[in-house]
C-alpha positions in Angstrom: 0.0 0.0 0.0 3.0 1.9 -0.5 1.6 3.1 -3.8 -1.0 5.1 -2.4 -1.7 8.4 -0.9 -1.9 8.5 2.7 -5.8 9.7 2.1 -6.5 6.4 0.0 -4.2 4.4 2.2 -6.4 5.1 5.5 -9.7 4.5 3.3 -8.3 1.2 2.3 -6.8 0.1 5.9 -10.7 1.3 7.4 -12.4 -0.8 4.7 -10.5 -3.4 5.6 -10.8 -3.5 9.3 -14.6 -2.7 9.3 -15.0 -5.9 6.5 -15.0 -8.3 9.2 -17.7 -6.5 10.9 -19.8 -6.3 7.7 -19.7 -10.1 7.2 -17.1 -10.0 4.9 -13.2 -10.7 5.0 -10.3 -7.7 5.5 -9.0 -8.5 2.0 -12.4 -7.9 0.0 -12.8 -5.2 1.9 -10.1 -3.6 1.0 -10.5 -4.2 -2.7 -13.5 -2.9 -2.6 -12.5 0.5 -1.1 -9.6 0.8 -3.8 -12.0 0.3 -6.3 -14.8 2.8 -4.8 -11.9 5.8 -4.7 -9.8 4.8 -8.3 -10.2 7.5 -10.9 -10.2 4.8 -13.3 -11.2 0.9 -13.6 -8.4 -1.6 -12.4 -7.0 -5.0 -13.7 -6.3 -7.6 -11.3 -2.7 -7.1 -11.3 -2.7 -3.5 -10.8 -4.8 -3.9 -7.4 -2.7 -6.6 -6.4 0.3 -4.8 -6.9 -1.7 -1.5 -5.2 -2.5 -4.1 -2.0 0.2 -6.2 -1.7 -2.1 -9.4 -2.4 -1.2 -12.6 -4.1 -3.5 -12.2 -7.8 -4.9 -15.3 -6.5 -6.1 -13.5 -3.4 -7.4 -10.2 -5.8 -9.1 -13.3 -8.0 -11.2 -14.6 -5.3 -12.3 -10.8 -3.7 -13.5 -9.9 -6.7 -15.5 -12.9 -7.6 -17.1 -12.0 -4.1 -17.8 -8.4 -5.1 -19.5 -9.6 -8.5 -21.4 -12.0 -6.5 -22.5 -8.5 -4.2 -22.9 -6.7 -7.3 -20.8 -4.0 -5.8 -18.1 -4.4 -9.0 -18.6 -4.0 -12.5 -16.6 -5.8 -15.1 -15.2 -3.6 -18.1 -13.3 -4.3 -21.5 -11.1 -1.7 -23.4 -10.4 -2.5 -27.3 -7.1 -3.6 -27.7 -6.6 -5.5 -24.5 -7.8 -8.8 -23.2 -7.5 -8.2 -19.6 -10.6 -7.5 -17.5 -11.1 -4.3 -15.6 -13.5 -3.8 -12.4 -15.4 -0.5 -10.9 -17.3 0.3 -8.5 -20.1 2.3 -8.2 -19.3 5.7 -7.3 -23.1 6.8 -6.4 -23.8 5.8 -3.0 -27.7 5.5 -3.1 -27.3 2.8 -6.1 -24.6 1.3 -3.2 -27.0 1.5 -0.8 -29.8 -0.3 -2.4 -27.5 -2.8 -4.4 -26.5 -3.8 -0.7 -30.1 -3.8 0.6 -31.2 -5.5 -2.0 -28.5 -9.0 -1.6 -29.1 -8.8 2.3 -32.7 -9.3 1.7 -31.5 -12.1 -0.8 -29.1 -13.6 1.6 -30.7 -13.0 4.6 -34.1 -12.0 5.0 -36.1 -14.0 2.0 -34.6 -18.0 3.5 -35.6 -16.5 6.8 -39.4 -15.6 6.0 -39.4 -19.2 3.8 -38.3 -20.7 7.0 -41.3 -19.0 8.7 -44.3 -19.2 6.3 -43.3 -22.8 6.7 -43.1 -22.9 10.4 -46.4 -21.0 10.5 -48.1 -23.6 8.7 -47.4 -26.1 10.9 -50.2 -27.2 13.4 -48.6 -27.2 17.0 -49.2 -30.3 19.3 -48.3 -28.4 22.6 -48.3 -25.1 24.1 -44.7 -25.0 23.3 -45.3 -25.2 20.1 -48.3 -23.0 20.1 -46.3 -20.3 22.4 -43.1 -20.8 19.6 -45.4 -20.2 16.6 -46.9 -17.3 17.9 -43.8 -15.2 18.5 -42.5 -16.6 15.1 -46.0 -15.0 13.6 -45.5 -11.6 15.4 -41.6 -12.3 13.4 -42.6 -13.0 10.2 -45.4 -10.2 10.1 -42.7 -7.6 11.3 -40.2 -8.7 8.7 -43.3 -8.6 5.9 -43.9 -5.1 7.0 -40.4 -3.9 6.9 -40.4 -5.6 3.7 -43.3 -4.0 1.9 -41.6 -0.7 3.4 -38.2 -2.0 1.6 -40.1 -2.1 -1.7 -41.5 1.4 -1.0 -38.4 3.1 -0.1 -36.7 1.1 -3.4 -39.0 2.9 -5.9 -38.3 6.2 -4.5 -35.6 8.5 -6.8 -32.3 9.2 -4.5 -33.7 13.0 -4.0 -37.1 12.0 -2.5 -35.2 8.8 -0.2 -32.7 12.0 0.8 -35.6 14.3 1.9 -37.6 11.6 3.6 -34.1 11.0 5.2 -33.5 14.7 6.6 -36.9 14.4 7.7 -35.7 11.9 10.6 -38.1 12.2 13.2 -40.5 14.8 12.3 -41.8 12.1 10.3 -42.9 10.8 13.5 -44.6 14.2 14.6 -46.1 14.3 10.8 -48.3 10.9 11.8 -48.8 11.7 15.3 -50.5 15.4 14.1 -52.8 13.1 11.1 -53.9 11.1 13.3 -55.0 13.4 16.1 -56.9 15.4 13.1 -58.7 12.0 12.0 -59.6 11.0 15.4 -62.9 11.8 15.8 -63.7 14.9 18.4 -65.0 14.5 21.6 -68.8 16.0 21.7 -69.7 18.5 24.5 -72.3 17.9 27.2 
């Protein structure tokens, strides 16, 4: 990393460090980041020789990436060698990430819950476990649904509703206090 400027170098190290807390390992972490910051797309060699990795290190890291969708692959006429980017906008990172969590994570889980739902318990146990997996599965529907909503918003309008933060909040609160129906004197 002796190749880089002490601003890229510090992305790169941070990347790397806070990979393992993302789920994923120091070294795609870092490739990732050296990506995200290049002016220009990379060949394998060039980020190996940027990282100090061993190309087959670089190879592996960026088949991850592809598999997150988080690096592009590009061709230039006149040379066989495949370049990568990333994504420099951060709302398409945002939902590109969102988007293979709920993949990974969140669809096998609300399988594994439709299925345990239909189940018919033989024991309060079962009916005590089944009813907590219910309120579960209808929480993670709901924040689904939301997910959808929220994905077919344009970065501007997810920004504002953003900055909005908690006056959101206030926003319902204040609807719902006009819809309730008024008390009637006596």
């Amino acid at each position: 990393m002796d190749n880089m400027t002490p601003l890229v170098r510090s992305f790169v190290a941070h990347f790397g460090e806070m990979g393992s807390r993302w789920g994923i390992n120091r070294t795609v972490g870092q490739i990732y980041a050296l990506l995200f910051v290049s002016p220009r797309p990379l060949n394998a060699e060039e980020i190996a020789e940027r990282l100090a990795f061993s190309r087959s290190n670089v190879s592996m890291g960026l088949k991850e990436l592809q598999a997150w969708r988080l690096v592009r692959l590009r061709h230039f006429s006149g040379d066989r060698r495949d370049y990568f980017e990333a994504p420099t906008d951060p709302w398409e990172i945002l939902r590109t990430l969102a988007e293979e969590r709920r993949r990974r994570e969140i669809e096998p889980t609300l399988s594994m819950l439709r299925n345990a739902l239909l189940e018919t318990p033989t024991n309060e146990e079962d009916r005590i476990a089944q009813e907590r997996m219910k309120g579960m599965h209808d929480l993670i529907e709901l924040v689904t649904t939301w997910f959808d909503d929220v994905q077919r918003l344009d970065a501007q309008t997810l920004a504002q509703l953003m900055r909005m933060g908690a006056r959101v909040g206030k926003l319902l609160e204040y609807a719902g206090k006009l819809r309730a129906p008024a008390a009637l004197p006596r």
